[in-house]
C-alpha positions as CSV (number, residue, x, y, z in Angstrom):
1,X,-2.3,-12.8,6.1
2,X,-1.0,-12.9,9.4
3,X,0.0,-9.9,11.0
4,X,2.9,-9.7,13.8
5,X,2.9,-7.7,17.1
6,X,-0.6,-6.5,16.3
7,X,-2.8,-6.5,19.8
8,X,-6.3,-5.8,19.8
9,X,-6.4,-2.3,20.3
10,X,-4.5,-1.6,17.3
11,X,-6.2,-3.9,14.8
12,X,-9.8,-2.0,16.0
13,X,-8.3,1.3,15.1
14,X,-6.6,-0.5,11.9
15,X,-10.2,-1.4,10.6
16,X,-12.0,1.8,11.6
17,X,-9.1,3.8,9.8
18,X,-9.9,1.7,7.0
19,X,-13.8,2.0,7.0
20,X,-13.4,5.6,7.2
21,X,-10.8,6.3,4.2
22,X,-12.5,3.7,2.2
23,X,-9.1,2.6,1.7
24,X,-8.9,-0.8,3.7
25,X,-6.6,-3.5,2.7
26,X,-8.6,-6.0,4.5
27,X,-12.3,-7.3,3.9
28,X,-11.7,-8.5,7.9
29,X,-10.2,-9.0,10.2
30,X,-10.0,-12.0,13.1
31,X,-7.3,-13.1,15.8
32,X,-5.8,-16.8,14.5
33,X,-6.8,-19.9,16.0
34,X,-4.8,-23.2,15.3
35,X,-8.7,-24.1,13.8
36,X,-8.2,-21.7,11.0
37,X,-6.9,-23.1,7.5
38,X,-7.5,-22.4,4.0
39,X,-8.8,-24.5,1.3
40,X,-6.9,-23.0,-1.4
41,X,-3.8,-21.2,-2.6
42,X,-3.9,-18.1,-5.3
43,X,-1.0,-18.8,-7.6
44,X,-0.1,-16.5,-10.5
45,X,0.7,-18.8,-13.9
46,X,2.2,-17.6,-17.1
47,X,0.6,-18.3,-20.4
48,X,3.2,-18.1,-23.5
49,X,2.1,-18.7,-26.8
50,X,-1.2,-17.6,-27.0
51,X,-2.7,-16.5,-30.6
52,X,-3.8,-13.3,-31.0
53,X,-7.3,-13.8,-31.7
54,X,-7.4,-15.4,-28.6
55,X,-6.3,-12.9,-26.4
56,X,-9.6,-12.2,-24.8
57,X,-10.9,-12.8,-21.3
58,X,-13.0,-15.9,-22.4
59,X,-10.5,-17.7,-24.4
60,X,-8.1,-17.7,-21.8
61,X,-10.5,-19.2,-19.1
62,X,-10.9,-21.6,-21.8
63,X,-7.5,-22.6,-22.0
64,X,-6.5,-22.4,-18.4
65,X,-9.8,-24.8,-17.7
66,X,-7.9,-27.4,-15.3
67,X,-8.0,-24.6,-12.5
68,X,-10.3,-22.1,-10.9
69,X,-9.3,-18.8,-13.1
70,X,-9.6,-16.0,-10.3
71,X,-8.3,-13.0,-12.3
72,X,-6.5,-11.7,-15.2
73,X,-3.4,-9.6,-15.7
74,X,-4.4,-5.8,-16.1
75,X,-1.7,-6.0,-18.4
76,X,-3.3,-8.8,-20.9
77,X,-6.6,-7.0,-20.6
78,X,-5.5,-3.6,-21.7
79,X,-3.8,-5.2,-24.5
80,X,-0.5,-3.9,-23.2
81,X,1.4,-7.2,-23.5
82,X,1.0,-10.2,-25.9
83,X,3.9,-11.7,-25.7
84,X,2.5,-13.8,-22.5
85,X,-0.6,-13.4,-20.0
86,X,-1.0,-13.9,-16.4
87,X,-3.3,-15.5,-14.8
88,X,-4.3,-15.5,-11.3
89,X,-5.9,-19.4,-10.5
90,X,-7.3,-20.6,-7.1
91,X,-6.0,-24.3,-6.7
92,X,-6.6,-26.5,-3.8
């Protein structure tokens, strides 16, 4: 995430803020570099059709197996929808 109009003083006291709340949005923090680049994108895809006795963690991995499954709805989890699930993949 790249933050704008952010100098170094003010990212120091953004991370000590968040060390001391416990509340950080950031695991860290760096200043860019034209060397920095990601491998991967996080993309949310929606699942429609699943059966219900496969609406469990494990069978969705299963059938999202051509990508890296990162995460799953809190909604699909909870068993609050089945009408579709989201998934959260990492894909390069």
């Amino acid at each position: 995430m790249l933050l704008w109009g952010l100098d170094h003083v003010k990212a120091e006291d953004l991370c000590k803020e968040g060390v001391q709340s416990g509340l950080s949005m950031f695991h860290s923090l760096q200043k860019w570099s034209p060397k920095m680049c990601t491998g991967f994108r996080l993309v949310w895809i929606m699942c429609w059709g699943i059966p219900i006795h496969a609406w469990d963690m494990e069978s969705i991995k299963k059938i999202a197996k051509s990508v890296d499954v990162v995460e799953i709805d809190e909604e699909v989890e909870d068993l609050q929808r089945l009408d579709r699930a989201r998934v959260l993949a990492k894909t390069p």
